[in-house]
C-alpha positions in Angstrom: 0.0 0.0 0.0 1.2 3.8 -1.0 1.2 6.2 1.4 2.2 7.7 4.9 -1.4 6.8 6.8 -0.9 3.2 5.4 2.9 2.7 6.3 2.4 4.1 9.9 -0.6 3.7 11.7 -1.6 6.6 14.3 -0.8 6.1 17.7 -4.9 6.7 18.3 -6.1 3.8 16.4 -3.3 1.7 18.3 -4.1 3.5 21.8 -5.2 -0.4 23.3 -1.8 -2.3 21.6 0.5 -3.4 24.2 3.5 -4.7 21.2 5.8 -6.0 23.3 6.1 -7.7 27.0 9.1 -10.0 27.5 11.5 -10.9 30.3 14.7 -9.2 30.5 16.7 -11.8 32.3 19.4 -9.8 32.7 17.9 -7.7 35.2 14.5 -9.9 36.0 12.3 -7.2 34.8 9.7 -7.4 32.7 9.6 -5.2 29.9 6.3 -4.0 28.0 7.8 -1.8 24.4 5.7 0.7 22.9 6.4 1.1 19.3 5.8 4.3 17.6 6.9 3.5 13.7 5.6 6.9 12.3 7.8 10.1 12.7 7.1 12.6 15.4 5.6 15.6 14.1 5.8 17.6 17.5 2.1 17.9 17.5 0.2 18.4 20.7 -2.1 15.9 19.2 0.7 13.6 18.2 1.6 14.2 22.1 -2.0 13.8 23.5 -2.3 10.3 21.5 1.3 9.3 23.0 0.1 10.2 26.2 -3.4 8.2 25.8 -1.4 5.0 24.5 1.2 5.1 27.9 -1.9 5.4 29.7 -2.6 2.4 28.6 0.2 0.7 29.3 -0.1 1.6 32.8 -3.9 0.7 33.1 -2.6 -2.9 31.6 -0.1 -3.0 34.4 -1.7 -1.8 37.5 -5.4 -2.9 37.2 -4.7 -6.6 37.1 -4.8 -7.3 33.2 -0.7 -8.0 33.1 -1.4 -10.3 36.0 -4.5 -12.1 34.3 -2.2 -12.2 31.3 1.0 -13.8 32.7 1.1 -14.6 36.6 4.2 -15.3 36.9 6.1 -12.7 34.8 4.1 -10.0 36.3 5.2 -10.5 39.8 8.4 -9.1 37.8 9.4 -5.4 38.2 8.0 -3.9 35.0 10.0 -0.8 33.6 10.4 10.8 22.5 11.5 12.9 21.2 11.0 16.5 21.5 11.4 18.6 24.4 7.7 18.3 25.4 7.6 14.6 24.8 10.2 14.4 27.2 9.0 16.2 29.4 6.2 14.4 29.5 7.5 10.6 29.9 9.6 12.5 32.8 6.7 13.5 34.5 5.4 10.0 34.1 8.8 8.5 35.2 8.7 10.6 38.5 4.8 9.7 39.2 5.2 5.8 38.3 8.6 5.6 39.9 6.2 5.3 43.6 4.7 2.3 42.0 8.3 0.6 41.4 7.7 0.6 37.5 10.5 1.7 35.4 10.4 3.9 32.5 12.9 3.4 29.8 12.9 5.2 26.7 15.0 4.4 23.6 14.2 6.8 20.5 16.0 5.4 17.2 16.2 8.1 14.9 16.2 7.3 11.1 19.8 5.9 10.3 21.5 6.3 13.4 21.8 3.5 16.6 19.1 3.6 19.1 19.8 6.2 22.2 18.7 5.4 25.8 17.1 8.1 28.2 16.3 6.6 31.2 
């Protein structure tokens, strides 16, 4: 299929996809990854959907659905790109940090190795 919409699906129509949760046995966490494919526009909606899908995330970790999922790996600790955006995971770093949950971003900007911000 031709065409931005096509190649990289809005974060709103992926707002309940979790695309990722694995066990990192290096540091017996799990990890749940949020994929965003398309490229950030700096948009408050752009922001506003980003913030909707992490809520998400955390609704899937803290209201029992994680547990229902996968009982064992969720008795695991569980752990963007402008200057709002990070802003914004911060905030949510410092207010999910008192529920011992992690945040770990890695933004992978087009040809270049992935960066960590933790």
């Amino acid at each position: 299929m031709a065409g931005s919409q096509s190649e990289h699906p809005r974060s709103e129509d992926r707002v309940g996809v979790i695309d990722l949760i694995a066990h990192d046995p290096k540091t017996d966490e799990a990890v749940l990854v949020m994929n965003e494919p398309g490229p950030w526009d700096g948009s408050g909606q752009r922001l506003l959907e980003l913030q909707e899908r992490f809520n998400a995330y955390v609704s899937f970790l803290l209201d029992g659905e994680f547990a229902e999922w996968d009982p064992k790996l969720a008795q695991k600790r569980a752990h963007l790109p402008d200057a709002r955006a990070i802003d914004l995971l911060g905030n949510i770093h410092d207010q999910l940090a008192h529920q011992e949950i992690k945040v770990e971003v890695v933004v992978k900007p087009a040809n270049a190795n992935p960066a960590r911000i933790d």
